[in-house]
C-alpha positions in Angstrom: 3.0 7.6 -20.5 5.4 5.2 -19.3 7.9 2.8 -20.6 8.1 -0.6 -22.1 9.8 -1.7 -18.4 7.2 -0.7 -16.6 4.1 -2.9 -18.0 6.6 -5.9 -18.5 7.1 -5.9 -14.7 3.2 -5.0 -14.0 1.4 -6.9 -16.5 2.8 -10.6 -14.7 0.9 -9.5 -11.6 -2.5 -8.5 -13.3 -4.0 -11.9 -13.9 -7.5 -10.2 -14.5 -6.1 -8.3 -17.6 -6.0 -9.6 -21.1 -2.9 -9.9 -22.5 -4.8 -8.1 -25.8 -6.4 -4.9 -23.1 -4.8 -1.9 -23.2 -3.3 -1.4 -19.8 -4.1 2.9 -19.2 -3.2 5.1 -16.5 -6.4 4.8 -15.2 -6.8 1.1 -15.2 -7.2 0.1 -11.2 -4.8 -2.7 -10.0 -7.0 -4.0 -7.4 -9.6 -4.7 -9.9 -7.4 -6.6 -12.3 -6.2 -8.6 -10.0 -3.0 -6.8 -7.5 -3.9 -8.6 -4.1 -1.7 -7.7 -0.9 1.3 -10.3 -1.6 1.4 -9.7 -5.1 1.9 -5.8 -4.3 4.4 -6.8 -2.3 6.3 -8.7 -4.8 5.6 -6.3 -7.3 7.7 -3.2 -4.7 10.5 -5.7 -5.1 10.5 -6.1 -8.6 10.1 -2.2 -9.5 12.6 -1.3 -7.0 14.9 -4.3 -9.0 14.2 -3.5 -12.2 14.7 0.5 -11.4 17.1 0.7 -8.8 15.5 2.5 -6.8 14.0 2.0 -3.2 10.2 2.8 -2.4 10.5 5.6 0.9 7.9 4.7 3.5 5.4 7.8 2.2 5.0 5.5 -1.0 4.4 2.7 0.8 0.2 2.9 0.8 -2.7 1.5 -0.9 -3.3 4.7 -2.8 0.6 4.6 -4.7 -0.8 0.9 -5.9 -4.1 1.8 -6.7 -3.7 2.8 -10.2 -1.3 2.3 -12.8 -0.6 5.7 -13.4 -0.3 6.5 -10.2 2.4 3.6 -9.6 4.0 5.0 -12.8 4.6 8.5 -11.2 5.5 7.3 -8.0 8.4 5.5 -9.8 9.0 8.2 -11.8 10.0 11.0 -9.5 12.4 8.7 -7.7 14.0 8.0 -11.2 14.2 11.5 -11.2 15.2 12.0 -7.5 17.7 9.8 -8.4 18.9 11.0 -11.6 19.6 15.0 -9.6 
């Protein structure tokens, strides 16, 4: 699925899930409480926390809409970067 770095730095900006729920790749961001500024914060702190910088084809409502999606959008550009 993902790693441990990953939900520490999504969980903060989910205030509509439980800190007991089971965050799942399916689980919709929108709906547990990712608004417009905290996605905005939240590009920063991946992109911190990863090193790596979100191209403008990422940057869309569908890359944040769930969190596996977001997961394998960070994901290949580990990877990107790791080649």
């Amino acid at each position: 699925m993902w790693d441990d770095q990953f939900e520490q730095i999504l969980r903060p900006f989910l205030p509509f899930l439980p800190p007991q729920e089971e965050l799942t790749p399916e689980s919709d961001l929108k709906d547990l409480g990712l608004d417009s500024l905290g996605t905005v914060q939240l590009l920063g702190t991946l992109e911190d926390g990863y090193q790596v910088r979100f191209r403008d084809s990422a940057l869309t409502m569908e890359t944040f809409r769930t969190a596996g999606v977001l997961w394998d959008t960070v994901r290949g550009m580990l990877q990107s970067t790791a080649s």
